[in-house]
Every structure is written in structure tokens, then in C-alpha cells.
KEKE-3310 file (N, C-alpha, C; in steps of 0.2 Angstrom, whole numbers, plus 5000, padded with zeros to 4 digits):
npx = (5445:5432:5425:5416:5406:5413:5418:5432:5446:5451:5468:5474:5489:5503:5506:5495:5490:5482:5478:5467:5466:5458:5444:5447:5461:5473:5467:5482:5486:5493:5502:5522:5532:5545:5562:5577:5596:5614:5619:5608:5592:5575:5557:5541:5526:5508:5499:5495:5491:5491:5486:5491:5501:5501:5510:5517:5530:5535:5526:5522:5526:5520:5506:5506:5509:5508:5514:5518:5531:5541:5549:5565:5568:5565:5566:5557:5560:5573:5570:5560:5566:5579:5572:5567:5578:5579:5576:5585:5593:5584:5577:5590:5600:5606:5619:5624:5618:5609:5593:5585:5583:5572:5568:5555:5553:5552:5534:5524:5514:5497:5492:5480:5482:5495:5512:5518:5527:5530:5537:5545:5546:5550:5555:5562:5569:5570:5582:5579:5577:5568:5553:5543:5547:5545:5543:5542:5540:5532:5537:5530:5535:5530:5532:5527:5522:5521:5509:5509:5520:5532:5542:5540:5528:5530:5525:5523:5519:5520:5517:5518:5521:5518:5514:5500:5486:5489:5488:5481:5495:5489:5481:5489:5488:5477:5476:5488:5482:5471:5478:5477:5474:5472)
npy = (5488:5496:5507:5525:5528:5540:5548:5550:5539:5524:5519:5504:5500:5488:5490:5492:5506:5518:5527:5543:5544:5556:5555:5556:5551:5534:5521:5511:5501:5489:5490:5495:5509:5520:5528:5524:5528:5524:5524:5526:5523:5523:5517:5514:5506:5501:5513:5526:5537:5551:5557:5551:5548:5560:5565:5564:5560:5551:5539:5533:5545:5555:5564:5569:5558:5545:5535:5523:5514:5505:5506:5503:5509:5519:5531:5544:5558:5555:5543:5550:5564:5555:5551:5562:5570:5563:5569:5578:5570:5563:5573:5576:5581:5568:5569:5577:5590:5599:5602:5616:5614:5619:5616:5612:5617:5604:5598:5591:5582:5571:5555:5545:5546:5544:5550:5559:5565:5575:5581:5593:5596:5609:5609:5615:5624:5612:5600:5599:5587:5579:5584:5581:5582:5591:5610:5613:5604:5598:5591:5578:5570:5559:5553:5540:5530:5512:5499:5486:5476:5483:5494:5510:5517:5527:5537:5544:5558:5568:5581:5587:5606:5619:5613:5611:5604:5599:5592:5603:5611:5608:5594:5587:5588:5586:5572:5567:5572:5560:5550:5535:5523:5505)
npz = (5490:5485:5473:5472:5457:5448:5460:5471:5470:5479:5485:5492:5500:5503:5516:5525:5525:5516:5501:5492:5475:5460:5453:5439:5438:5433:5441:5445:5455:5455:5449:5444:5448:5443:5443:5437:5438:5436:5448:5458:5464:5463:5469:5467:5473:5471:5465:5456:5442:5430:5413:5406:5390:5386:5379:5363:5358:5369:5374:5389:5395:5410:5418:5430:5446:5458:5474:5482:5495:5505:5520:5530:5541:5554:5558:5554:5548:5540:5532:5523:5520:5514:5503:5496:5493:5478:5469:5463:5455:5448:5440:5433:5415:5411:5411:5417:5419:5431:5441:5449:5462:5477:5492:5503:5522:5535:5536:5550:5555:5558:5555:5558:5571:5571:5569:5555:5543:5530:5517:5503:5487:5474:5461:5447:5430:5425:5417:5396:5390:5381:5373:5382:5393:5409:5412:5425:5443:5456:5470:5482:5495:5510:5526:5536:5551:5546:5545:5542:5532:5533:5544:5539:5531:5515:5504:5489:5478:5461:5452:5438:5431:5420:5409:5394:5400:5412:5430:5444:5457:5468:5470:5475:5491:5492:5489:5499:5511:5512:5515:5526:5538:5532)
capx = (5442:5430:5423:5407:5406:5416:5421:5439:5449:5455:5472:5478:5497:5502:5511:5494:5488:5478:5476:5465:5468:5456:5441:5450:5467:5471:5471:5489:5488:5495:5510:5527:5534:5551:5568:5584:5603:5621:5621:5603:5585:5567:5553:5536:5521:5501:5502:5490:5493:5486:5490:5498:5500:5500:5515:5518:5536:5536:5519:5521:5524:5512:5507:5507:5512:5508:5515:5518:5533:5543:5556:5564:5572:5559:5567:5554:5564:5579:5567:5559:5571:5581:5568:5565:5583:5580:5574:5592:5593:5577:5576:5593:5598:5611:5625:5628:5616:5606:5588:5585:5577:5567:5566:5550:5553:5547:5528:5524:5504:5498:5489:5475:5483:5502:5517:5519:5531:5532:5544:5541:5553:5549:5560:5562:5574:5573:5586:5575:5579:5563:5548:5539:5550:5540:5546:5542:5535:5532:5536:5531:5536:5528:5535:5522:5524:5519:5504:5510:5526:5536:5541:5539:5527:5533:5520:5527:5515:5524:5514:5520:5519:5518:5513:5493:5481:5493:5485:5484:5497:5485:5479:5494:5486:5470:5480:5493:5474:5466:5481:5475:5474:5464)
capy = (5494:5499:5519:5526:5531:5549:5550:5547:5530:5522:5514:5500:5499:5483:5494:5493:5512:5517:5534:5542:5548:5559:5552:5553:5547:5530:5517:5505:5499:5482:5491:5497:5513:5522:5528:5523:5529:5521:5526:5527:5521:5524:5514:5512:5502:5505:5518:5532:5542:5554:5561:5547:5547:5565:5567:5558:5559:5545:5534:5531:5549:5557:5573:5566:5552:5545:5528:5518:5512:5505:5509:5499:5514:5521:5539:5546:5563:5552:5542:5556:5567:5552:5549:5569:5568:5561:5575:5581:5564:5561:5578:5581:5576:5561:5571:5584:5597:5598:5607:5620:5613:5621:5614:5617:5615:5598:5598:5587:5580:5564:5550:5541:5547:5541:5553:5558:5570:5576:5587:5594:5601:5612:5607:5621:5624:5604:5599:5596:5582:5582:5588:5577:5584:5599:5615:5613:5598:5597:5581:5576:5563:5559:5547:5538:5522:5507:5493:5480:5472:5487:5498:5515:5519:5534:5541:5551:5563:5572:5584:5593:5612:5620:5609:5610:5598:5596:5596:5607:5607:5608:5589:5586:5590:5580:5567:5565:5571:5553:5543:5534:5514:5504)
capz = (5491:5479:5472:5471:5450:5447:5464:5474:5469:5484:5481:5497:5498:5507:5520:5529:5524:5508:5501:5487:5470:5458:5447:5431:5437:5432:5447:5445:5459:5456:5446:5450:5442:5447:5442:5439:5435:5437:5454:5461:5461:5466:5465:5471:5470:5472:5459:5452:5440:5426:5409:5401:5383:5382:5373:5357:5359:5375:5376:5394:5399:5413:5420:5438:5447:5466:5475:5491:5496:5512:5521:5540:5544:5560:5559:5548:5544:5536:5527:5521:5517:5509:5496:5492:5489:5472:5462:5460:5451:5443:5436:5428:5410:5413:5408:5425:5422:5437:5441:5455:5470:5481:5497:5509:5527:5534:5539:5555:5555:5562:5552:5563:5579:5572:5567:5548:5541:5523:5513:5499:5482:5468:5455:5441:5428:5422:5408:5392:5387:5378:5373:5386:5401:5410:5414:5434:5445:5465:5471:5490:5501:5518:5528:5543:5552:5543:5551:5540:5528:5533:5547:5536:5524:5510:5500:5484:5476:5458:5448:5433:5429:5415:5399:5395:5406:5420:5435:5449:5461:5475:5472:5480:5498:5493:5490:5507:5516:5514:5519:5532:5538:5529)
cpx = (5439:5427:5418:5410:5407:5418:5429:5441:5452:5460:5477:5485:5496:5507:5504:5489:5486:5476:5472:5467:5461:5452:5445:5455:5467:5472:5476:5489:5494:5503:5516:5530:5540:5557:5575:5591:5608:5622:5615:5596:5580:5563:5548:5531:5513:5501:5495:5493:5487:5490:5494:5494:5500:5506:5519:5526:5537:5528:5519:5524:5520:5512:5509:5508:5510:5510:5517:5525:5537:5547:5556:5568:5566:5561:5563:5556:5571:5576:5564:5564:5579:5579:5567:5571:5585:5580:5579:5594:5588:5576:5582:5594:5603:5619:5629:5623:5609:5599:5589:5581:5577:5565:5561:5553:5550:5541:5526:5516:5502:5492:5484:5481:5493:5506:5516:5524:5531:5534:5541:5547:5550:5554:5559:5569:5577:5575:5581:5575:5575:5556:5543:5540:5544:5545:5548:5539:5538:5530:5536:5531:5533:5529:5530:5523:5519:5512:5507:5518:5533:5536:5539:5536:5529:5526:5523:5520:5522:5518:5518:5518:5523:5517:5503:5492:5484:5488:5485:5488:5495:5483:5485:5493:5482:5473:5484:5484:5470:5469:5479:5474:5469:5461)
cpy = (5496:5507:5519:5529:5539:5550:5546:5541:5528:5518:5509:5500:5492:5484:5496:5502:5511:5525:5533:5547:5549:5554:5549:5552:5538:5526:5511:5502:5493:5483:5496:5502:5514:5526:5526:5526:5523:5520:5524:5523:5521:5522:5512:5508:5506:5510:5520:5536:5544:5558:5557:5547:5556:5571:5562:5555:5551:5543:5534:5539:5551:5564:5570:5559:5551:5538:5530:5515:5512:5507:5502:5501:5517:5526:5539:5553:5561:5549:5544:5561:5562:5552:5557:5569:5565:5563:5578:5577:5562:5565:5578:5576:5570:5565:5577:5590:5595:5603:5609:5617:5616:5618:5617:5613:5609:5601:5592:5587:5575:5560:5544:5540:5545:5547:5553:5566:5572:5585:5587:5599:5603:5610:5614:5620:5616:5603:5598:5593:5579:5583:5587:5579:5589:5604:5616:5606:5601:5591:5582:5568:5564:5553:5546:5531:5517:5500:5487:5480:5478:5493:5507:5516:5525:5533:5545:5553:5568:5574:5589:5600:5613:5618:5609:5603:5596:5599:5602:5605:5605:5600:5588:5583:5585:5575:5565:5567:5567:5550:5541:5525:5510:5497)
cpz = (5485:5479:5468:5460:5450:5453:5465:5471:5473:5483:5489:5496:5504:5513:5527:5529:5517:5509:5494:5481:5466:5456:5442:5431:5436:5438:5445:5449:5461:5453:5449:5445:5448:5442:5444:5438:5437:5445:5461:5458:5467:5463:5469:5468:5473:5468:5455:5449:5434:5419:5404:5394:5383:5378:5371:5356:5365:5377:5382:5399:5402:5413:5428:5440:5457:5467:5481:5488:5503:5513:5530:5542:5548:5560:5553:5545:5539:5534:5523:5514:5511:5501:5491:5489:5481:5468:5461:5456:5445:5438:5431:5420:5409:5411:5412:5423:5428:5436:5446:5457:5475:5487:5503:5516:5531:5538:5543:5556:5559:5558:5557:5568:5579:5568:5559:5547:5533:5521:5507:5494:5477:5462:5447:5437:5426:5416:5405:5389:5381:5378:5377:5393:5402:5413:5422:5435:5452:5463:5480:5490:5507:5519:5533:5543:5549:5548:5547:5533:5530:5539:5546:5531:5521:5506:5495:5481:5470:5454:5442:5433:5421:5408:5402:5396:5411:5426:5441:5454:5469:5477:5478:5488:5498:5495:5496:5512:5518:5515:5524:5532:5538:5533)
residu = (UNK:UNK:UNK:UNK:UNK:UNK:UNK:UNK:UNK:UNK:UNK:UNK:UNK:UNK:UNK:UNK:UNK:UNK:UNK:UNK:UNK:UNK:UNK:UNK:UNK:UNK:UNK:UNK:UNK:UNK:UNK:UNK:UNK:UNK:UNK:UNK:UNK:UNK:UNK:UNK:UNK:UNK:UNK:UNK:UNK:UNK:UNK:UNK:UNK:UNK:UNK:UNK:UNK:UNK:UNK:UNK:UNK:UNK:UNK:UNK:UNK:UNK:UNK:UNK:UNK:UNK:UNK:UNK:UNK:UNK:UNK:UNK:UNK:UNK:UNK:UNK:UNK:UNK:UNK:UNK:UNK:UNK:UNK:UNK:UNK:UNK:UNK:UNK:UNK:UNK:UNK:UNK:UNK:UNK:UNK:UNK:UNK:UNK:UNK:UNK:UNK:UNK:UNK:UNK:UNK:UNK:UNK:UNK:UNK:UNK:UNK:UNK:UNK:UNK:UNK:UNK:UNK:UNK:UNK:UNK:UNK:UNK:UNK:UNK:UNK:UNK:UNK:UNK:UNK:UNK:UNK:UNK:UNK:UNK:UNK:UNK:UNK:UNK:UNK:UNK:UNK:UNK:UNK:UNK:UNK:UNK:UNK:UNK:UNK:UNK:UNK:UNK:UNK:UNK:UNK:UNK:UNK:UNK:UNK:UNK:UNK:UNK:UNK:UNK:UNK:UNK:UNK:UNK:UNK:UNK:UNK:UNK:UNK:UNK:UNK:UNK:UNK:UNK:UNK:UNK:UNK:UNK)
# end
């Protein structure tokens, strides 16, 4: 999929579905970002993001972050809801302090005529571990069925708040609004 000059980036997941990210986000498509601990991990692929470098402290920190990855679990509220589940992990500082999350209610949509659901957490109160952390971030998940390598695609969408040039967190919406099968 190629984009018109200053517009949208179309980023294909090999899940059969392809969403779009901003102009000036970077398209990764081919890379794979994620988290991990002792215990847990998250990790997707197709990958837009925006904002990296913008603290000197961690070269590879961002403002924002979007990916694709599967699932072959067909209850799309348990694969959903699995993956929001991480920001009690992602966020804290590896030593038990935890951040406030803020869970919204699931949201029920439908994707070229097919089921999607996506959840959606505030996260506040994250340990600072340093200066690169942010003060807030919304992280969504939508879960919808897969055309190809997997019966569930996931979509995450993270935004940071509060550090200068973070984006709004309205992209968000844009964002989960163009997924659709490519």
C-alpha cells in the first residue's frame, strides 16, 4: 500500500486487515516492538509510531505507539480485555508500585460488516522511573476477526499525555476508524 505525499500511512498487518497512521508518524511496519517482565509479555508487529528520540535520556523512547498482533482465541472480549490487562504491568516501575487505571467500558463497532470490540485505559499516576516516562497515556486494544494467519486480529493504539509534542489523544479514534481489510 503506498500514500499520497503528507497524507495518511497505510500500515497492512499480515492478519488480513490494515489501518492508518498520521503523516509525520514513522511507518515500521516490518518491525516488532513490545514489552516484557519475569512474568509477562506483549508484542506486536506492523508498527507506527511517533516522537522517538524525544528524550535524551532513552534514544528509543516515543510519544505514541500503534501495532497489529494475533490472537486464536475467537471470543473477542477475552482477547481484548487480556491484552488491555497489561498496562498494570507495562506501566509500573518493576519493583510493585503500580499506576491507576481507568477502565472504559467495552465499545461494540463493526469492521467491513464484521464484529470488533475495543477497550480502552487511562493510565495515570505512572512510577517515574525516568525522565522519559509520561505522566498519563491511553492505551486501546480492539479486538476483530482475522481474514488471514490468525483467527483475531488486536490493534493497540498508546498515546502519551503530558510531556511537550505528545500527540492528541483523539488520534486514537482516527486511528481504530481506518482499520479495515485490505
Amino acid at each position: 500500500m503506498t500514500a499520497a505525499p503528507g497524507g495518511p500511512q497505510p500500515i497492512s498487518t499480515r492478519y488480513g486487515l490494515a489501518y492508518d497512521i498520521p503523516a509525520d508518524w514513522t511507518n515500521d511496519y516490518r518491525s516488532i516492538a513490545g514489552w516484557s517482565n519475569e512474568d509477562d509479555r506483549a508484542s506486536f508487529g506492523a508498527i507506527g509510531h511517533f516522537g522517538e528520540g524525544y528524550c535524551s535520556e532513552n534514544d528509543g523512547a516515543q510519544l505514541a505507539i500503534s501495532g497489529a498482533a494475533g490472537s486464536r482465541d475467537l471470543d473477542l472480549l477475552a482477547v481484548a480485555s487480556k491484552e488491555i490487562r497489561a498496562v498494570e504491568w507495562i506501566f509500573d516501575d518493576d519493583a510493585g508500585t503500580l499506576p491507576t487505571v481507568e477502565y472504559a467500558e467495552p465499545v461494540w463497532f463493526e469492521v467491513a460488516g464484521r464484529p470488533a470490540v475495543r477497550l480502552s485505559a487511562h493510565v495515570t499516576d505512572i512510577p517515574q522511573v525516568s525522565e522519559c516516562d509520561p505522566e498519563a497515556a491511553l492505551f486501546d486494544i480492539v479486538a476483530t476477526p482475522g481474514y488471514a494467519s490468525a483467527e483475531t486480529m488486536v490493534l493497540m493504539v498508546e498515546i502519551h499525555e503530558g510531556i511537550d509534542g505528545a500527540y492528541d489523544v483523539g488520534v486514537a479514534d482516527e486511528i481504530i476508524g481506518t482499520l479495515r481489510p485490505t
